[in-house]
N, C-alpha and C positions, 0 to 999 in steps of 0.2 A: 504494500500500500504506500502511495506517494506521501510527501509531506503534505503537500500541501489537502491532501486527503484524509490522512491520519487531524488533521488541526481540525479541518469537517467534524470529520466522527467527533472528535473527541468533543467539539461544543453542541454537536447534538444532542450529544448522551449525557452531557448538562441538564438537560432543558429536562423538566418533568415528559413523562413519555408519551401522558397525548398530544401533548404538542408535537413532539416528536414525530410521531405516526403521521399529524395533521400535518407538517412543513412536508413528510413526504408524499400524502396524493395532493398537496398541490404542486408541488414541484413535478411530478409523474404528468399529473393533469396538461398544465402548463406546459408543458414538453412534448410531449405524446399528442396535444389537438389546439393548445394556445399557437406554438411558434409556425405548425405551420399552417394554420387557418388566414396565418399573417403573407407566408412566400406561398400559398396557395392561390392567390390572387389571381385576375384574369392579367394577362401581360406580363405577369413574372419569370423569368428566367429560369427560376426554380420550380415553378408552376407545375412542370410534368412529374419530378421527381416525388414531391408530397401530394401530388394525385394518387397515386399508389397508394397498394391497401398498407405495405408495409413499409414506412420511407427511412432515411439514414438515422432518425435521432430519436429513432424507438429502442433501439439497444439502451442508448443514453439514458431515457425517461427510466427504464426497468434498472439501473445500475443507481441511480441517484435514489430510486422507493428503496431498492435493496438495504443502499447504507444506511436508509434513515429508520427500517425497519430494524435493523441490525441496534442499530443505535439507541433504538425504546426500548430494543427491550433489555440493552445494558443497562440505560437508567432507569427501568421496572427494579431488574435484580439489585444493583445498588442500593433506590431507596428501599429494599425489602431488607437488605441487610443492614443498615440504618438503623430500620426500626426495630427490629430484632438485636442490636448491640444495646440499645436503649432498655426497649423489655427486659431483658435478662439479666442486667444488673441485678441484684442483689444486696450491696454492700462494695466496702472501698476494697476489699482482697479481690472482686471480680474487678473493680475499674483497673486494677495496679494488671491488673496479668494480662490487660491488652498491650498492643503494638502501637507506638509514636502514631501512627496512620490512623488505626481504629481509636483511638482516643480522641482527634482531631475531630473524624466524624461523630463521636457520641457528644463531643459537648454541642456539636453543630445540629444534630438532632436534638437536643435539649430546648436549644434555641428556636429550633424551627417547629419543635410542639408548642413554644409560651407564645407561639402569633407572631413569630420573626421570617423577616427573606431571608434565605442563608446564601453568597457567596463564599464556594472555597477559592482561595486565590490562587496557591500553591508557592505561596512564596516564604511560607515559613520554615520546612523542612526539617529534619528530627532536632536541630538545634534551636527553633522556634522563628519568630518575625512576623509576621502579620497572616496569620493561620486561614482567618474567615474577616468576613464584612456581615456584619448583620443590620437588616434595617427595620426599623418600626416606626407609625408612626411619624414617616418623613425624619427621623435621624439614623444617622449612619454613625456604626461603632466596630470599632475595629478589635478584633480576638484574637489573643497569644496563646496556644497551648502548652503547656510544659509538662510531662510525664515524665515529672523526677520524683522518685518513691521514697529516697534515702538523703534531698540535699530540698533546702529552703531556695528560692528565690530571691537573688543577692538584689540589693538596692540599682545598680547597673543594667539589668535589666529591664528594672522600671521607668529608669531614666531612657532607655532607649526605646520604650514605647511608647513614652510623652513627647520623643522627637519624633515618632513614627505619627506621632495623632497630629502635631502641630506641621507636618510636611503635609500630610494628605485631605487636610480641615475638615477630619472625623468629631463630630460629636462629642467621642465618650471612648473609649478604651478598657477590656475587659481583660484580666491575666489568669488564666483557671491552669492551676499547680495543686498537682497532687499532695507533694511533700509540703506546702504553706510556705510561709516569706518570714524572710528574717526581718526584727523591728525595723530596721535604717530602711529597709523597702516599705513597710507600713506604714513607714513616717512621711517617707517622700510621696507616697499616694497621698496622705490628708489632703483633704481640700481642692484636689482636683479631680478632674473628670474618666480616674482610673480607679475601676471597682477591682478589688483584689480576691478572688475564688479559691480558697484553699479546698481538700480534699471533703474537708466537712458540707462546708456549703456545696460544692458539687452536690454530691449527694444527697442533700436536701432538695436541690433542684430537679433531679432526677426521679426522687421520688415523689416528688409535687406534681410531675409532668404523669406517671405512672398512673398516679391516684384519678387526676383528669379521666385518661383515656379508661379508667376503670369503673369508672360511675356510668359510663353508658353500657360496659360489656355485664358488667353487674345485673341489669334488667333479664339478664335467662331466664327461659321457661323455669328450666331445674332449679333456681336457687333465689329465693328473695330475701332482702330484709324486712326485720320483723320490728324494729327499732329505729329512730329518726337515721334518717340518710348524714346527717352532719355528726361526724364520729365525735366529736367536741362535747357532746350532750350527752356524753354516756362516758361518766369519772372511771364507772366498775369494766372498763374495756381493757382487756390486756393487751401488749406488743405479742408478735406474731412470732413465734420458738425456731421460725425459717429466715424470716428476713426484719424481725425486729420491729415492723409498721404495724401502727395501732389494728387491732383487731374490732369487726363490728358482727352483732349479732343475727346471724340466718337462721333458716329454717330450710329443710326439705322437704319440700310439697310431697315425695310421697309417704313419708313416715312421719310425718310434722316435727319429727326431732329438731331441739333448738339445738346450736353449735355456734361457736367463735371462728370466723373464716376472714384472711386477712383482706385487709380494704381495699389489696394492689391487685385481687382477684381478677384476671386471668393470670398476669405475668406471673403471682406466687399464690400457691394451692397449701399454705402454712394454713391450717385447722388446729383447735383446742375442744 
């Protein structure tokens, strides 16, 4: 595959995948009965050629659907694996055991479940820099990932993403570090427009984004609650002995037995 083919694929399989699909039957379209509805003309030179039932730039049209077909459904698979790195968490020993990359995309997916655009840039790389762009709301903020397990985030790297935010006139500037920041980093963040994400707060975030997507899949036939939906209203709810998140009380319609089943219900199936 050409360069400049390979740059194609690779911004199509950006783009969420219906679009994807969509850029290619218009493109096929456009090709295969737009261009030459145009040199089919009376007078055209080309005129006899796309009279034909099968003219020169119908190979073209099926090679261009191809890639873009090709293309959705990379970014089908992608964002399935996304969401799945997201789900699955558990706790910070499941964040620590992914890969510089996979870490990248989970905090990007976190973002992109709280109502954010995600841009990956690709300019950060396992040593960090400007990881994602996330926009909401008409501002733009720019994300550093760090997946250091065993070392703090020195103050120098803060200072070089308040030079990264004041070059590119971001908003706001996010640092999500597993390991946490040493004070002189937490000092020089005060009072500016860089939120600092330790290991803790991920995680909070992560399973704030969880609980979300669990309050709709909660509505099963097989399982309801039998106690207000705001797990807050219930002091005697214990944490979940799987993944620690407060537990709410269900029932099984068919045996009407009451049970403790975790709130993050489907991603964690923790029962008491």
């Amino acid at each position: 595959m050409g360069r400049g083919r390979t740059h194609f694929f690779k911004d199509l399989s950006a783009l969420p995948w219906p679009l994807g699909l969509a850029v290619g039957v218009c493109g096929y379209l456009a090709i295969a009965y737009g261009i030459p509805l145009v040199f089919a003309r009376p007078g055209s030179a080309f005129a006899p050629a796309f009279k034909a039932g099968s003219h020169p730039l119908m190979p073209l049209a099926w090679v261009f659907l191809g890639l873009c077909v090709m293309a959705a459904v990379a970014s089908f698979f992608r964002a399935r694996h996304k969401r799945r790195l997201l789900d699955t968490r558990a706790g910070l020993d499941s964040i620590s055991a992914l890969g510089w990359r996979d870490f990248e995309r989970l905090v990007g997916e976190a973002f992109r479940r709280r109502g954010y655009t995600v841009e990956e840039t690709g300019l950060g790389g396992a040593d960090g820099g400007v990881d994602l762009i996330v926009r909401r709301d008409g501002r733009r903020t720019l994300v550093q990932c760090k997946q250091w397990r065993r070392e703090k985030v020195p103050v120098n790297v803060v200072r070089e993403m308040y030079g990264l935010l004041t070059h590119h006139r971001a908003d706001a500037a996010h640092i999500a570090a597993l390991g946490g920041f040493t004070a002189d980093a937490a000092a020089f963040a005060e009072g500016k427009p860089i939120e600092l994400i330790d290991g803790a707060a991920l995680l909070r975030m992560i399973r704030e984004v969880q609980a979300q997507s669990a309050v709709a899949l909660t509505r099963l036939p097989s399982v309801e609650s039998v106690a207000s939906r705001d797990i807050a209203h219930d002091p005697a709810a214990p944490n979940c002995p799987t993944c620690e998140a407060v537990m709410v009380r269900r029932s099984n319609r068919r045996t009407a037995d009451t049970f403790w089943g975790c709130s993050t219900f489907p991603v964690c199936r923790g029962t008491r």
